[in-house]
Kinemage of the C-alpha trace (Angstrom):
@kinemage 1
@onewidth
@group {chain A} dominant
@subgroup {mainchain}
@vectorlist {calphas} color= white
{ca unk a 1} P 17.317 -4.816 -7.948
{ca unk a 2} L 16.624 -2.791 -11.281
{ca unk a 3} L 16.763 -4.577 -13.821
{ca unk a 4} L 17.061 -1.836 -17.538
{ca unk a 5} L 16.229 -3.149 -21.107
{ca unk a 6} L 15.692 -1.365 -24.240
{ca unk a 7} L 12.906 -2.143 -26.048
{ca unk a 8} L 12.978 -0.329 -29.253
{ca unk a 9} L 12.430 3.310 -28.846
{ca unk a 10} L 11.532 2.719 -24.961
{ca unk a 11} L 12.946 1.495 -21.670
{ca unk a 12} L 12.052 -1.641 -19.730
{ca unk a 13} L 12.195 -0.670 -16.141
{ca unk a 14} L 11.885 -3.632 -13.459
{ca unk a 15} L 12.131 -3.037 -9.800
{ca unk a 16} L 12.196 -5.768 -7.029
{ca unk a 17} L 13.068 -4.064 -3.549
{ca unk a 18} L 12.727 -5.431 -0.095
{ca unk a 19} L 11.430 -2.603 2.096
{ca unk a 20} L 11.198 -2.330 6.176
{ca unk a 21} L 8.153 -1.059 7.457
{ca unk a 22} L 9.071 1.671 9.188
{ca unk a 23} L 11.248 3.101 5.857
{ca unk a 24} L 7.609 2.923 4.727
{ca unk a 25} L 5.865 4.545 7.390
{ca unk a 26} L 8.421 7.273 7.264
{ca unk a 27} L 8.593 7.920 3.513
{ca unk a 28} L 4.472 8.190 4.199
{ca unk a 29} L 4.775 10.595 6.920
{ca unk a 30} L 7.492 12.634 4.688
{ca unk a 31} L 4.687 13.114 2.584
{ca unk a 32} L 2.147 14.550 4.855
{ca unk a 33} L 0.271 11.287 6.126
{ca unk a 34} L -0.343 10.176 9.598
{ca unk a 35} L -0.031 6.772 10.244
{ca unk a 36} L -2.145 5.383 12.828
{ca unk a 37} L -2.911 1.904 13.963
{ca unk a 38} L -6.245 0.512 12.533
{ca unk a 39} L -8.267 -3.254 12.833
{ca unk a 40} L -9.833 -4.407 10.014
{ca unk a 41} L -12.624 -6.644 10.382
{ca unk a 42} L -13.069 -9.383 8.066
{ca unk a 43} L -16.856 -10.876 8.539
{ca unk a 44} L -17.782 -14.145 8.733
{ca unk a 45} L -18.841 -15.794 5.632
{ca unk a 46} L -21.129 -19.014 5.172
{ca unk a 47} L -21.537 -20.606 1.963
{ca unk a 48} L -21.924 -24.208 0.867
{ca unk a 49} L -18.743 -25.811 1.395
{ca unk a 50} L -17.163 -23.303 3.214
{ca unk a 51} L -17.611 -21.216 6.393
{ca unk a 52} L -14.608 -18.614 7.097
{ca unk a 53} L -15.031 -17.052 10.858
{ca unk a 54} L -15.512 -13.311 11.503
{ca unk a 55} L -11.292 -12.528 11.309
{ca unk a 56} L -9.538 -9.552 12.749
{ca unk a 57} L -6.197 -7.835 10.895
{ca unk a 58} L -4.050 -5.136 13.145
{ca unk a 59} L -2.246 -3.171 10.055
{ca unk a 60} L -1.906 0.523 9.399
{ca unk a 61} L -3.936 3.022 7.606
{ca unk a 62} L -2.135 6.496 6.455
{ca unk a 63} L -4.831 9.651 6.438
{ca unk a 64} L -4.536 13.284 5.249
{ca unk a 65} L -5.586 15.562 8.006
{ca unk a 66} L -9.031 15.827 6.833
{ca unk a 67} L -9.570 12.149 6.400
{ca unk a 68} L -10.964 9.091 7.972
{ca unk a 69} L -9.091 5.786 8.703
{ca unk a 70} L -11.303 3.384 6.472
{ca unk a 71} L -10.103 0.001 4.385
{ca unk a 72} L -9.365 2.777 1.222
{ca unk a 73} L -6.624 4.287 3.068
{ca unk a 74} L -4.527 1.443 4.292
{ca unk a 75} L -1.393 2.406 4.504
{ca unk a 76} L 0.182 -0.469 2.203
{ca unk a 77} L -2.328 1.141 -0.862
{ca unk a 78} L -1.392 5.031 0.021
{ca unk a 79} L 2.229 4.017 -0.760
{ca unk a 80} L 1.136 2.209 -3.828
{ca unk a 81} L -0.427 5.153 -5.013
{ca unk a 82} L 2.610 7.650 -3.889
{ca unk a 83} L 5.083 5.401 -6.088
{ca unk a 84} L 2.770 5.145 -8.445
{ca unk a 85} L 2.628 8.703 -8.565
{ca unk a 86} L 6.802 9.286 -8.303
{ca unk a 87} L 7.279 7.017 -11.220
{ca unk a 88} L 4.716 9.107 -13.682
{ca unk a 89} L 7.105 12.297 -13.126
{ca unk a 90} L 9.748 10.768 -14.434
{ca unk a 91} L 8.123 8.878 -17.518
């Protein structure tokens, strides 16, 4: 959905879309990432009331060729960041 209001001498722009992974992954790869699988390990954390185990999450990070899978590049934040980007080209 986008959703258009004028506000004085500007636009309000609102987008709400529903997205498949993949479209995601591909729209990343379009734009020169690779997308490989990555674990991201939570530690365990101890404090007074609360004790959270050591927690493993399989997700996706997307890397330039001359970069290094790490929690910066996972692949839900590069596309962030590519949008991001898109939308400042046209504003």
């Amino acid at each position: 959905m986008i959703r258009l209001t004028p506000k004085n001498d500007l636009i309000q722009m609102e987008i709400q879309m529903h997205i498949p992974q993949l479209d995601v992954i591909n729209f990343l790869q379009k734009k020169g990432y690779e997308v490989k699988a990555f674990t991201l390990v939570l530690p365990a954390t101890e404090e007074m009331l609360l004790s959270e185990p050591r927690t493993e999450i399989h997700t996706f990070t997307a890397t330039k060729p001359d970069e290094n899978q790490s929690e910066e590049n996972l692949f839900l934040n590069v596309f962030e960041k590519e949008i991001k980007e898109f939308l400042k080209e046209i504003s």
